[in-house]
N, C-alpha and C positions, 0 to 999 in steps of 0.2 A: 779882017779880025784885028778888031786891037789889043797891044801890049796886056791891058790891065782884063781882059777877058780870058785870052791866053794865059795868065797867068790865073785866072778863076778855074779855067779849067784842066789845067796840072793840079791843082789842088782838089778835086774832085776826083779824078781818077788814080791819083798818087797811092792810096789805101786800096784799089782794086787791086793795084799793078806790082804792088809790094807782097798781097797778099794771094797773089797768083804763083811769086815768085820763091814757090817750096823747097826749104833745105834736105836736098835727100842724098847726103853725103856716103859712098862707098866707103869704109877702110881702107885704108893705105898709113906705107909707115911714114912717117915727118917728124919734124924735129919743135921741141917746147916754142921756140921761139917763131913760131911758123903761127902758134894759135896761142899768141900773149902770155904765155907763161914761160916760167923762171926753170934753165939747167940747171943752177944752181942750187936752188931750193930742190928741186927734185932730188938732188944727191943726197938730203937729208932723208929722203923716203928711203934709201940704199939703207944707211945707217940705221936708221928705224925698226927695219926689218931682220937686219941682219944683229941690233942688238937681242933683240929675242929670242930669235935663234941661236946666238953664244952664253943666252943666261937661260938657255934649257927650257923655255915656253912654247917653243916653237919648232917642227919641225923645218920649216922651210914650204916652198907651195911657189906659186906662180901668179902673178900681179902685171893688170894692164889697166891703160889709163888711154882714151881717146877724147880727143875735142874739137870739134867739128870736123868727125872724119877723117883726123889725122892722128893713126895709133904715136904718140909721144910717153909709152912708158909699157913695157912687154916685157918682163925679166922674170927668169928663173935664180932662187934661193934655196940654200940648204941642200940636204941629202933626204935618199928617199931609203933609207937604211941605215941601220943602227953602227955599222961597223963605214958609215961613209965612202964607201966605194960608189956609191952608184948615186950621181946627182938630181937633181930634178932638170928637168926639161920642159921648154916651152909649148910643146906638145903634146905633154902627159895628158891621160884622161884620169878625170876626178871626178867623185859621187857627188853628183849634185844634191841627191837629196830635198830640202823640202825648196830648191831655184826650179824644180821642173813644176810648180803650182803656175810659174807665170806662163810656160805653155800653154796647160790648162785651162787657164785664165783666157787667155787670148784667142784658144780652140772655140768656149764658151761665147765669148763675143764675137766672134765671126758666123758663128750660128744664129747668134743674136741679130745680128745686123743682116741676117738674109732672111729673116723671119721666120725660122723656125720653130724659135723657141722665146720667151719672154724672160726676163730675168724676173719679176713675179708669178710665173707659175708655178703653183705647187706641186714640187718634185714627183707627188706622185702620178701625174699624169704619166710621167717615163717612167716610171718605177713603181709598179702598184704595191708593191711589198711596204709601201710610207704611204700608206692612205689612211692607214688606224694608229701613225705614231703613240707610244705612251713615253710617259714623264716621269722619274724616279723620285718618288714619296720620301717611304724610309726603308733603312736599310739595318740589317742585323747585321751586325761586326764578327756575330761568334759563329756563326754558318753559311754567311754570304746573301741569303733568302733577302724579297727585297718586296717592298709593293709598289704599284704604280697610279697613276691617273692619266684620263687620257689628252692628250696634248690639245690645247686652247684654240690652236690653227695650225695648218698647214706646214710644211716646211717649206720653204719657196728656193728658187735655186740661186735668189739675192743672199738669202741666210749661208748658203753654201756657201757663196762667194765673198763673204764675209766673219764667216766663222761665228756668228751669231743662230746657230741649229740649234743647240743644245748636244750636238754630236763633240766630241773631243777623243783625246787619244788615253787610255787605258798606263800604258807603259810612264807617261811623265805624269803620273798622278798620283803618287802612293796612296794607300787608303783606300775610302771605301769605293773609290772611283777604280782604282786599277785593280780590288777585287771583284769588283761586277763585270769588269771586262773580260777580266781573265776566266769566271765562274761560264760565260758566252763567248767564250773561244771568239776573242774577238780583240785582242791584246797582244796581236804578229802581224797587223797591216801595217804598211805604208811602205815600204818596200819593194818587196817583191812575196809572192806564196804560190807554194808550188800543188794546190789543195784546191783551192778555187781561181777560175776565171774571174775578169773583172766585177760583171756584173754579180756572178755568184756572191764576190766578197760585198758588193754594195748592200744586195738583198738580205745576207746574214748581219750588216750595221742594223736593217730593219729590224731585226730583234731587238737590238738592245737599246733600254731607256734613254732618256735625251735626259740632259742633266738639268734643264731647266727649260722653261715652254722657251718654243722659234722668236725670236726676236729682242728677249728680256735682256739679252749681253752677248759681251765678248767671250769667246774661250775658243782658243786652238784645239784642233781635232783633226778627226780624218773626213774633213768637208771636203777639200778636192779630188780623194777616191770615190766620191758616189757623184761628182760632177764628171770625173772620166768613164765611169758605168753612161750614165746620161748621155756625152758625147757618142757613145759607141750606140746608142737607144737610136739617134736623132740621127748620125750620118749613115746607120749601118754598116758602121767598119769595127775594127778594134783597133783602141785607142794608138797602137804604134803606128801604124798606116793611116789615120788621120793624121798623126802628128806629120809624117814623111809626106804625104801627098797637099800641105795643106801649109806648112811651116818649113819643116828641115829642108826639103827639096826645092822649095822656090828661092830660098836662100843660099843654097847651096851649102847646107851642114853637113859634113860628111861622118864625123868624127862620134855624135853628139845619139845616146838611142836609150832602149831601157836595158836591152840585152847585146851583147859586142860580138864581132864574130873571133875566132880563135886568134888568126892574123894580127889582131890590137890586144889582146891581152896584156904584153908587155908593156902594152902603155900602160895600165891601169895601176894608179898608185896604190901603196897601201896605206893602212890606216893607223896610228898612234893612239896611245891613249898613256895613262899614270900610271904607273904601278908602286909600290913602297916609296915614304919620303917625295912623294910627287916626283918621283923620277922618270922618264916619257921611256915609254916599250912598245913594244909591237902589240896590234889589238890582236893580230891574228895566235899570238900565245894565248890569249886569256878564251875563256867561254864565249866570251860577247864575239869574237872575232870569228866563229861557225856561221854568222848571218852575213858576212863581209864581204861573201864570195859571190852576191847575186849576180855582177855584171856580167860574170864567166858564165852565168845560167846559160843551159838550152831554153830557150823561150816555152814558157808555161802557159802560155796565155793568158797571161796575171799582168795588168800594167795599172804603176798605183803614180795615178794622176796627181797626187802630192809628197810622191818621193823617189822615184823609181828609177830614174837617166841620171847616165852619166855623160860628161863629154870634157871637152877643151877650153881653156879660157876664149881661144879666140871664136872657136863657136858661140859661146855665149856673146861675147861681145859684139859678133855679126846680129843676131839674135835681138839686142837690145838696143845695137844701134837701126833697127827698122824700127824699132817704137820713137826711137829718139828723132826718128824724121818722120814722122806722124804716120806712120805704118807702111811705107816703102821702102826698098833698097835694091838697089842695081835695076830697076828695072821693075819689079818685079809688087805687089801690095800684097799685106797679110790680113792687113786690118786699115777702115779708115777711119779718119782723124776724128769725126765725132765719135766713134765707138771708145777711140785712147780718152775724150774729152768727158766723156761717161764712166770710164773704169777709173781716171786718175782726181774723181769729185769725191769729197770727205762724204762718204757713206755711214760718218757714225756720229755727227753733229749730236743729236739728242741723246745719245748714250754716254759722250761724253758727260754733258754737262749733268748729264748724272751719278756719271761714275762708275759708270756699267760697259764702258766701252774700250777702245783698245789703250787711249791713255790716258792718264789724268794731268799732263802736262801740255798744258795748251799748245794748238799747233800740229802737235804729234799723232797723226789719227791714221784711219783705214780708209782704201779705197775700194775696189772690187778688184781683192788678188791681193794687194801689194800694198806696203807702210808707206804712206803719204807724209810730206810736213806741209803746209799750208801757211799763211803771213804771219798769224801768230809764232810757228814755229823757228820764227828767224832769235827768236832769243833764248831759245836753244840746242842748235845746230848751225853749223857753217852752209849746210844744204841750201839752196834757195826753195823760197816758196814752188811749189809744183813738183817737187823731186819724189822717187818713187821708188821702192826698194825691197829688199827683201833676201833672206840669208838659206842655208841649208846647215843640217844636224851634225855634220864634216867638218865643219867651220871653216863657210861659203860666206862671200859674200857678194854682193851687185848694189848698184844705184847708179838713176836716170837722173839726170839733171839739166831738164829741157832751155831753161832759160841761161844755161852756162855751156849749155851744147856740147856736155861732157858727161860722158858714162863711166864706170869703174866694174873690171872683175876681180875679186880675189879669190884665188882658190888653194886652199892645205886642206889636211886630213886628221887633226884631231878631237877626239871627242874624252869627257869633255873638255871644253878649254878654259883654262883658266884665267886668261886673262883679258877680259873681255877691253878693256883699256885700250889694247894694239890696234882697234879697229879703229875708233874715236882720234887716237891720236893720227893715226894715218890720216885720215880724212883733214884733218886742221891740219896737215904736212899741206896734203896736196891742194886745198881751197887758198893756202897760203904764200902758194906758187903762183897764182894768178897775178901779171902785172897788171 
Protein backbone atom coordinates (compact mmCIF):
# COMPACT_ATOMS: atom_id res chain seq x y z
CA UNK A 1 0.00 0.00 0.00
CA UNK A 2 1.14 3.31 -0.74
CA UNK A 3 1.85 6.57 1.28
CA UNK A 4 -0.78 8.53 -0.65
CA UNK A 5 -3.50 5.81 -0.39
CA UNK A 6 -2.96 5.29 3.17
CA UNK A 7 -3.27 8.61 3.62
CA UNK A 8 -6.85 8.30 1.48
CA UNK A 9 -7.86 6.10 3.68
CA UNK A 10 -7.31 7.71 7.24
CA UNK A 11 -9.26 10.30 5.63
CA UNK A 12 -12.22 8.06 4.93
CA UNK A 13 -12.52 6.50 8.21
CA UNK A 14 -11.27 9.46 10.33
CA UNK A 15 -15.37 10.84 10.66
CA UNK A 16 -16.49 6.91 11.45
CA UNK A 17 -13.85 6.77 14.18
CA UNK A 18 -14.39 10.13 15.67
CA UNK A 19 -17.88 9.50 15.60
CA UNK A 20 -17.75 6.18 17.38
CA UNK A 21 -15.80 8.00 19.78
CA UNK A 22 -18.85 9.26 22.35
CA UNK A 23 -18.41 11.61 25.22
CA UNK A 24 -20.14 10.12 28.06
CA UNK A 25 -18.40 11.87 30.94
CA UNK A 26 -19.18 10.75 34.74
CA UNK A 27 -19.07 13.75 37.31
CA UNK A 28 -16.30 14.19 39.19
CA UNK A 29 -14.88 17.21 41.05
CA UNK A 30 -11.94 19.16 38.98
CA UNK A 31 -10.64 22.16 38.94
CA UNK A 32 -11.63 25.39 36.04
CA UNK A 33 -8.37 25.10 34.61
CA UNK A 34 -8.74 21.35 33.97
CA UNK A 35 -11.68 22.37 31.31
CA UNK A 36 -10.25 25.96 29.79
CA UNK A 37 -11.70 28.05 32.00
CA UNK A 38 -10.85 31.09 34.28
CA UNK A 39 -10.45 30.72 38.60
CA UNK A 40 -10.47 33.84 38.48
CA UNK A 41 -13.38 35.01 36.59
CA UNK A 42 -15.35 32.53 38.49
CA UNK A 43 -14.63 34.43 41.63
CA UNK A 44 -16.78 37.08 40.05
CA UNK A 45 -19.74 34.57 40.17
CA UNK A 46 -18.84 34.50 44.20
CA UNK A 47 -19.40 38.14 44.16
CA UNK A 48 -22.37 38.14 41.88
CA UNK A 49 -24.23 36.01 44.13
CA UNK A 50 -23.44 37.05 47.17
CA UNK A 51 -24.25 40.68 46.05
CA UNK A 52 -27.88 39.94 45.84
CA UNK A 53 -27.99 38.35 48.75
CA UNK A 54 -26.47 41.44 50.89
CA UNK A 55 -29.08 43.81 48.86
CA UNK A 56 -31.96 41.69 50.04
CA UNK A 57 -33.08 39.89 46.47
CA UNK A 58 -31.97 36.82 47.36
CA UNK A 59 -32.09 34.41 49.78
CA UNK A 60 -29.08 32.35 48.89
CA UNK A 61 -29.54 28.61 47.23
CA UNK A 62 -27.01 26.36 45.71
CA UNK A 63 -25.08 26.70 42.15
CA UNK A 64 -23.07 24.14 40.17
CA UNK A 65 -21.41 24.47 36.97
CA UNK A 66 -19.78 21.17 35.04
CA UNK A 67 -17.70 20.98 31.77
CA UNK A 68 -16.94 18.01 30.35
CA UNK A 69 -17.54 16.11 33.40
CA UNK A 70 -15.70 17.99 35.66
CA UNK A 71 -17.91 19.60 38.43
CA UNK A 72 -15.67 23.08 38.50
CA UNK A 73 -18.20 25.17 40.56
CA UNK A 74 -20.73 23.45 43.56
CA UNK A 75 -21.13 26.15 46.26
CA UNK A 76 -23.61 26.92 48.81
CA UNK A 77 -24.82 30.80 49.64
CA UNK A 78 -26.76 32.55 52.10
CA UNK A 79 -29.04 31.24 54.91
CA UNK A 80 -31.91 29.26 54.78
CA UNK A 81 -33.56 31.45 57.77
CA UNK A 82 -34.59 34.67 58.47
CA UNK A 83 -32.60 34.96 61.81
CA UNK A 84 -29.32 33.34 59.85
CA UNK A 85 -28.50 30.53 61.89
CA UNK A 86 -28.91 27.87 59.63
CA UNK A 87 -26.92 28.02 56.35
CA UNK A 88 -27.57 26.52 53.06
CA UNK A 89 -25.93 23.31 52.08
CA UNK A 90 -24.76 21.68 49.21
CA UNK A 91 -27.11 18.99 49.91
CA UNK A 92 -30.22 20.56 50.50
CA UNK A 93 -33.34 19.36 48.76
CA UNK A 94 -35.24 22.18 46.74
CA UNK A 95 -38.69 22.15 44.90
CA UNK A 96 -38.02 21.70 41.69
CA UNK A 97 -41.12 22.63 40.48
CA UNK A 98 -41.87 23.22 36.81
CA UNK A 99 -37.42 21.24 36.06
CA UNK A 100 -39.45 17.98 36.76
CA UNK A 101 -41.23 18.56 32.93
CA UNK A 102 -37.76 17.52 31.71
CA UNK A 103 -38.23 14.00 33.26
CA UNK A 104 -41.45 13.87 31.83
CA UNK A 105 -40.17 14.90 28.72
CA UNK A 106 -37.58 12.34 28.51
CA UNK A 107 -40.24 9.49 30.16
CA UNK A 108 -42.25 10.61 26.94
CA UNK A 109 -39.40 9.87 24.50
CA UNK A 110 -38.24 6.86 25.66
CA UNK A 111 -41.81 5.56 25.14
CA UNK A 112 -41.38 7.00 21.91
CA UNK A 113 -38.48 5.56 20.79
CA UNK A 114 -39.75 1.94 21.88
CA UNK A 115 -42.74 2.50 19.85
CA UNK A 116 -45.38 2.80 21.98
CA UNK A 117 -46.52 5.72 21.59
CA UNK A 118 -46.12 8.40 18.51
CA UNK A 119 -45.64 12.02 19.38
CA UNK A 120 -48.66 12.59 16.71
CA UNK A 121 -51.18 10.69 18.36
CA UNK A 122 -54.10 12.06 19.56
CA UNK A 123 -54.01 12.15 23.18
CA UNK A 124 -57.09 10.47 23.21
CA UNK A 125 -56.25 7.26 22.33
CA UNK A 126 -54.77 6.98 26.20
CA UNK A 127 -57.14 9.20 27.45
CA UNK A 128 -60.63 8.84 26.15
CA UNK A 129 -62.09 11.67 28.29
CA UNK A 130 -60.08 14.21 25.12
CA UNK A 131 -61.92 12.69 22.39
CA UNK A 132 -64.66 15.46 22.24
CA UNK A 133 -62.20 18.47 23.36
CA UNK A 134 -64.38 21.84 23.22
CA UNK A 135 -62.89 25.42 22.82
CA UNK A 136 -63.85 28.38 24.73
CA UNK A 137 -66.21 30.92 22.69
CA UNK A 138 -67.19 33.50 25.04
CA UNK A 139 -67.36 33.94 28.29
CA UNK A 140 -69.58 36.02 30.81
CA UNK A 141 -67.33 38.06 33.44
CA UNK A 142 -70.50 38.63 35.90
CA UNK A 143 -71.32 34.75 36.57
CA UNK A 144 -68.41 32.81 35.05
CA UNK A 145 -71.17 30.90 32.49
CA UNK A 146 -69.30 30.40 29.31
CA UNK A 147 -69.99 28.76 25.78
CA UNK A 148 -67.93 26.58 23.75
CA UNK A 149 -67.27 25.02 20.06
CA UNK A 150 -65.89 21.88 19.37
CA UNK A 151 -62.07 21.71 18.93
CA UNK A 152 -60.89 21.65 15.09
CA UNK A 153 -58.56 18.52 15.75
CA UNK A 154 -57.18 16.53 18.03
CA UNK A 155 -54.92 17.18 20.84
CA UNK A 156 -51.81 15.18 20.02
CA UNK A 157 -49.22 14.43 22.56
CA UNK A 158 -46.73 16.88 20.28
CA UNK A 159 -49.10 19.88 21.44
CA UNK A 160 -48.53 18.56 24.86
CA UNK A 161 -45.04 18.63 24.55
CA UNK A 162 -45.04 21.68 23.35
CA UNK A 163 -47.56 23.68 25.25
CA UNK A 164 -49.36 24.54 22.11
CA UNK A 165 -53.08 22.34 23.44
CA UNK A 166 -54.86 25.18 24.26
CA UNK A 167 -54.64 23.62 27.84
CA UNK A 168 -52.86 26.34 30.28
CA UNK A 169 -52.76 27.01 33.95
CA UNK A 170 -55.79 28.86 35.66
CA UNK A 171 -53.76 30.35 38.79
CA UNK A 172 -51.00 32.66 36.36
CA UNK A 173 -53.96 34.02 34.26
CA UNK A 174 -56.09 36.60 36.07
CA UNK A 175 -59.31 36.97 34.26
CA UNK A 176 -61.50 35.27 32.56
CA UNK A 177 -59.08 32.32 32.23
CA UNK A 178 -58.46 31.84 35.97
CA UNK A 179 -62.27 32.29 36.51
CA UNK A 180 -63.11 29.30 34.24
CA UNK A 181 -60.68 27.37 35.91
CA UNK A 182 -61.51 27.94 39.16
CA UNK A 183 -65.57 27.89 38.34
CA UNK A 184 -64.01 23.63 37.04
CA UNK A 185 -62.08 23.00 40.24
CA UNK A 186 -59.36 22.89 38.02
CA UNK A 187 -57.06 25.81 39.44
CA UNK A 188 -54.87 23.50 42.31
CA UNK A 189 -52.90 21.35 39.84
CA UNK A 190 -49.42 21.06 39.23
CA UNK A 191 -48.14 20.36 42.30
CA UNK A 192 -49.25 17.87 44.25
CA UNK A 193 -53.51 16.97 45.15
CA UNK A 194 -54.54 15.07 47.73
CA UNK A 195 -58.35 14.46 45.87
CA UNK A 196 -57.37 12.88 42.71
CA UNK A 197 -54.97 10.37 41.32
CA UNK A 198 -52.98 11.33 38.34
CA UNK A 199 -55.00 10.24 35.84
CA UNK A 200 -58.08 11.28 37.72
CA UNK A 201 -56.60 15.02 37.67
CA UNK A 202 -55.78 14.43 33.69
CA UNK A 203 -59.53 13.26 32.90
CA UNK A 204 -61.02 16.35 35.11
CA UNK A 205 -58.52 18.95 32.51
CA UNK A 206 -60.90 17.00 30.05
CA UNK A 207 -63.57 19.13 31.06
CA UNK A 208 -62.32 22.27 30.79
CA UNK A 209 -62.29 24.31 27.54
CA UNK A 210 -58.95 24.75 25.56
CA UNK A 211 -58.19 28.36 25.19
CA UNK A 212 -57.75 28.09 21.63
CA UNK A 213 -57.97 25.00 18.91
CA UNK A 214 -54.58 22.41 19.35
CA UNK A 215 -51.83 23.88 17.42
CA UNK A 216 -52.91 27.78 16.77
CA UNK A 217 -50.00 28.76 19.66
CA UNK A 218 -47.92 28.96 22.55
CA UNK A 219 -49.35 29.20 26.09
CA UNK A 220 -47.89 27.42 29.15
CA UNK A 221 -50.31 25.20 31.08
CA UNK A 222 -50.77 21.98 32.70
CA UNK A 223 -49.60 20.07 29.43
CA UNK A 224 -47.11 17.87 31.21
CA UNK A 225 -49.67 16.60 33.93
CA UNK A 226 -51.86 14.91 31.31
CA UNK A 227 -48.54 13.70 29.60
CA UNK A 228 -47.67 11.94 33.13
CA UNK A 229 -51.43 10.51 33.22
CA UNK A 230 -50.31 9.12 29.54
CA UNK A 231 -47.03 7.75 30.87
CA UNK A 232 -48.85 5.87 33.55
CA UNK A 233 -51.64 4.77 30.43
CA UNK A 234 -48.76 3.32 28.30
CA UNK A 235 -46.28 1.71 30.95
CA UNK A 236 -48.76 0.82 33.43
CA UNK A 237 -47.07 1.97 36.35
CA UNK A 238 -47.62 5.43 38.37
CA UNK A 239 -45.73 7.93 37.32
CA UNK A 240 -43.02 7.82 40.44
CA UNK A 241 -41.93 4.34 39.70
CA UNK A 242 -41.62 4.95 36.01
CA UNK A 243 -39.56 7.73 36.89
CA UNK A 244 -37.37 5.32 39.60
CA UNK A 245 -37.24 2.37 37.45
CA UNK A 246 -36.60 4.05 34.36
CA UNK A 247 -34.50 7.38 35.24
CA UNK A 248 -33.69 7.93 38.98
CA UNK A 249 -32.27 4.44 39.45
CA UNK A 250 -30.22 3.83 36.44
CA UNK A 251 -28.57 7.00 37.35
CA UNK A 252 -28.30 6.58 40.67
CA UNK A 253 -30.65 9.47 42.10
CA UNK A 254 -31.13 9.08 45.39
CA UNK A 255 -32.13 12.30 46.74
CA UNK A 256 -34.46 13.50 43.83
CA UNK A 257 -38.71 12.09 44.11
CA UNK A 258 -42.29 13.68 44.25
CA UNK A 259 -42.89 12.64 47.89
CA UNK A 260 -39.48 12.38 50.52
CA UNK A 261 -39.35 10.11 53.20
CA UNK A 262 -39.38 11.62 56.91
CA UNK A 263 -35.32 10.78 57.24
CA UNK A 264 -34.72 14.02 54.45
CA UNK A 265 -37.13 16.36 55.61
CA UNK A 266 -34.62 18.43 57.10
CA UNK A 267 -33.13 18.71 53.97
CA UNK A 268 -35.96 20.30 52.50
CA UNK A 269 -35.52 24.00 52.26
CA UNK A 270 -37.97 26.51 52.75
CA UNK A 271 -39.45 28.94 50.66
CA UNK A 272 -39.31 33.06 50.78
CA UNK A 273 -41.32 35.33 49.17
CA UNK A 274 -42.01 39.64 49.90
CA UNK A 275 -43.76 40.88 52.27
CA UNK A 276 -44.25 44.90 53.04
CA UNK A 277 -41.72 47.27 51.18
CA UNK A 278 -40.41 44.08 49.27
CA UNK A 279 -38.82 42.97 52.23
CA UNK A 280 -38.12 38.80 51.89
CA UNK A 281 -40.09 36.57 54.70
CA UNK A 282 -41.07 33.38 55.11
CA UNK A 283 -43.91 31.97 52.60
CA UNK A 284 -44.59 29.59 55.23
CA UNK A 285 -46.19 32.83 57.35
CA UNK A 286 -48.24 33.92 54.61
CA UNK A 287 -51.62 31.87 53.18
CA UNK A 288 -49.66 30.79 50.15
CA UNK A 289 -47.29 28.95 52.34
CA UNK A 290 -50.25 25.97 53.33
CA UNK A 291 -49.41 24.38 49.85
CA UNK A 292 -45.49 24.52 50.55
CA UNK A 293 -45.57 21.46 52.62
CA UNK A 294 -46.23 18.87 49.64
CA UNK A 295 -42.71 17.12 49.78
CA UNK A 296 -43.43 16.03 53.47
CA UNK A 297 -46.87 14.62 51.92
CA UNK A 298 -47.74 10.93 52.59
CA UNK A 299 -47.90 10.01 48.96
CA UNK A 300 -51.58 10.51 47.48
CA UNK A 301 -51.06 9.04 44.40
CA UNK A 302 -51.17 12.48 42.87
CA UNK A 303 -47.81 12.90 40.68
CA UNK A 304 -47.95 16.14 38.62
CA UNK A 305 -45.61 15.55 35.85
CA UNK A 306 -45.04 19.34 35.45
CA UNK A 307 -44.21 20.24 39.01
CA UNK A 308 -44.22 17.81 41.50
CA UNK A 309 -40.22 16.63 42.63
CA UNK A 310 -38.15 17.79 44.53
CA UNK A 311 -34.28 16.96 44.85
CA UNK A 312 -30.49 18.12 44.98
CA UNK A 313 -28.49 20.32 42.68
CA UNK A 314 -26.33 17.44 42.17
CA UNK A 315 -28.97 15.07 41.19
CA UNK A 316 -30.06 17.33 38.79
CA UNK A 317 -26.91 17.71 37.33
CA UNK A 318 -26.31 13.83 37.14
CA UNK A 319 -29.65 14.03 35.41
CA UNK A 320 -28.56 16.42 32.75
CA UNK A 321 -25.33 15.44 32.33
CA UNK A 322 -26.83 12.05 30.78
CA UNK A 323 -28.58 14.20 28.17
CA UNK A 324 -25.34 16.18 27.71
CA UNK A 325 -23.62 12.77 26.65
CA UNK A 326 -26.30 12.01 24.24
CA UNK A 327 -28.30 9.87 26.73
CA UNK A 328 -25.72 7.90 28.70
CA UNK A 329 -24.01 7.93 31.96
CA UNK A 330 -21.81 5.61 33.92
CA UNK A 331 -22.68 2.91 32.11
CA UNK A 332 -25.85 3.03 32.03
CA UNK A 333 -28.61 4.80 28.74
CA UNK A 334 -31.88 6.61 29.39
CA UNK A 335 -32.42 7.91 26.07
CA UNK A 336 -30.60 7.64 22.67
CA UNK A 337 -29.11 10.16 20.73
CA UNK A 338 -31.59 10.49 17.86
CA UNK A 339 -34.46 10.75 20.38
CA UNK A 340 -32.29 13.97 22.35
CA UNK A 341 -31.66 15.01 18.29
CA UNK A 342 -35.63 15.05 18.05
CA UNK A 343 -36.62 16.62 21.36
CA UNK A 344 -33.77 19.37 21.15
CA UNK A 345 -35.21 20.54 16.89
CA UNK A 346 -37.14 24.06 17.05
CA UNK A 347 -40.70 22.63 17.13
CA UNK A 348 -42.20 26.00 16.60
CA UNK A 349 -40.42 27.48 13.37
CA UNK A 350 -44.01 28.46 11.85
CA UNK A 351 -45.41 29.86 14.82
CA UNK A 352 -42.74 31.91 15.31
CA UNK A 353 -42.64 33.61 12.20
CA UNK A 354 -46.09 34.32 13.07
CA UNK A 355 -45.97 35.24 16.21
CA UNK A 356 -47.87 32.76 17.74
CA UNK A 357 -45.07 30.84 19.19
CA UNK A 358 -42.78 30.88 22.20
CA UNK A 359 -40.73 33.84 20.92
CA UNK A 360 -40.64 36.59 19.00
CA UNK A 361 -36.93 37.05 19.30
CA UNK A 362 -35.25 35.14 16.60
CA UNK A 363 -33.33 32.26 17.67
CA UNK A 364 -35.29 31.96 21.01
CA UNK A 365 -37.81 28.98 20.36
CA UNK A 366 -39.13 25.65 21.77
CA UNK A 367 -38.28 22.26 21.49
CA UNK A 368 -40.21 19.17 22.79
CA UNK A 369 -39.79 19.91 26.76
CA UNK A 370 -37.33 22.57 26.92
CA UNK A 371 -36.37 26.49 25.57
CA UNK A 372 -33.93 25.91 22.82
CA UNK A 373 -31.68 28.98 21.16
CA UNK A 374 -30.74 27.95 17.82
CA UNK A 375 -27.93 30.14 15.19
CA UNK A 376 -30.05 33.00 15.10
CA UNK A 377 -30.03 33.09 18.78
CA UNK A 378 -26.47 33.74 19.12
CA UNK A 379 -27.38 37.52 19.07
CA UNK A 380 -28.95 37.24 21.96
CA UNK A 381 -27.65 35.03 24.35
CA UNK A 382 -24.17 34.00 25.38
CA UNK A 383 -25.82 30.24 25.05
CA UNK A 384 -24.50 28.56 21.93
CA UNK A 385 -26.64 27.41 19.28
CA UNK A 386 -28.08 23.90 20.50
CA UNK A 387 -28.50 24.72 24.31
CA UNK A 388 -31.44 23.67 26.03
CA UNK A 389 -33.17 24.91 29.18
CA UNK A 390 -35.77 25.45 31.34
CA UNK A 391 -36.55 26.89 34.89
CA UNK A 392 -39.07 26.00 37.91
CA UNK A 393 -41.81 28.34 39.86
CA UNK A 394 -38.84 28.42 43.17
CA UNK A 395 -36.71 30.08 41.11
CA UNK A 396 -34.92 27.09 39.48
CA UNK A 397 -32.80 27.14 37.04
CA UNK A 398 -30.77 24.53 34.49
CA UNK A 399 -29.12 24.70 30.94
CA UNK A 400 -27.51 22.16 28.52
CA UNK A 401 -24.96 23.41 26.52
CA UNK A 402 -23.88 20.44 24.30
CA UNK A 403 -21.42 22.27 21.98
CA UNK A 404 -19.47 23.80 25.16
CA UNK A 405 -19.97 20.52 27.02
CA UNK A 406 -21.13 22.39 30.12
CA UNK A 407 -24.35 22.24 32.07
CA UNK A 408 -25.46 24.69 34.86
CA UNK A 409 -27.90 24.13 38.17
CA UNK A 410 -29.12 26.78 40.07
CA UNK A 411 -31.27 26.21 42.85
CA UNK A 412 -33.21 28.96 45.72
CA UNK A 413 -36.54 29.23 46.78
CA UNK A 414 -38.21 32.42 46.02
CA UNK A 415 -41.34 33.28 44.64
CA UNK A 416 -41.91 35.70 43.25
CA UNK A 417 -38.57 36.87 42.34
CA UNK A 418 -37.80 39.95 41.38
CA UNK A 419 -35.05 40.30 39.87
CA UNK A 420 -35.01 38.30 37.01
CA UNK A 421 -31.39 40.11 35.79
CA UNK A 422 -29.32 37.65 38.48
CA UNK A 423 -29.85 34.88 36.07
CA UNK A 424 -28.62 36.78 32.72
CA UNK A 425 -26.01 38.25 34.43
CA UNK A 426 -24.66 35.04 35.92
CA UNK A 427 -24.82 33.36 32.73
CA UNK A 428 -22.40 36.28 30.90
CA UNK A 429 -20.16 35.63 34.36
CA UNK A 430 -19.71 32.20 33.54
CA UNK A 431 -19.72 32.11 29.33
CA UNK A 432 -16.96 34.75 30.23
CA UNK A 433 -14.80 32.47 31.99
CA UNK A 434 -14.13 30.52 29.11
CA UNK A 435 -10.51 30.84 28.00
Amino acid sequence: MNKSTLIFLCFLFLPAFLFSQQKTYTLKEGTPSQVGMSSSKLVQLDQHIEKFINESHLPGGVFLIARKGEIIYHKSFGYQTLDKKVPYQKDNIFRLASMTKAFTTVSIMQLFEQGKLRLDDPIFYYLPAFAKSQVLQDFNEVDSSFTTIPASRPITIRHLLTHTSGITYGTFNPGKIQAMYEKLGADNFGLSNTEMTTIEMANHLAKVPLIFQPGEKYMYGLNMEILGAIIEVVSKQPLNKYFKENILNPLQIKDTDFYLPVSKHERIVPVYTYGENRKMIMASDTEFGRILEYPKMKDPNHYAGGGGMSGTAIDYAVFIQALINDGAYNGKRILSRKSIDVMTSDQLIHLNKKGTGYSNVPGITYGLGFALVTDEGQAASHKSAGTYEWGGYFNTKFFIDPEEELIFVGMTQIVPFARPDFWDKLYAIIYSSME
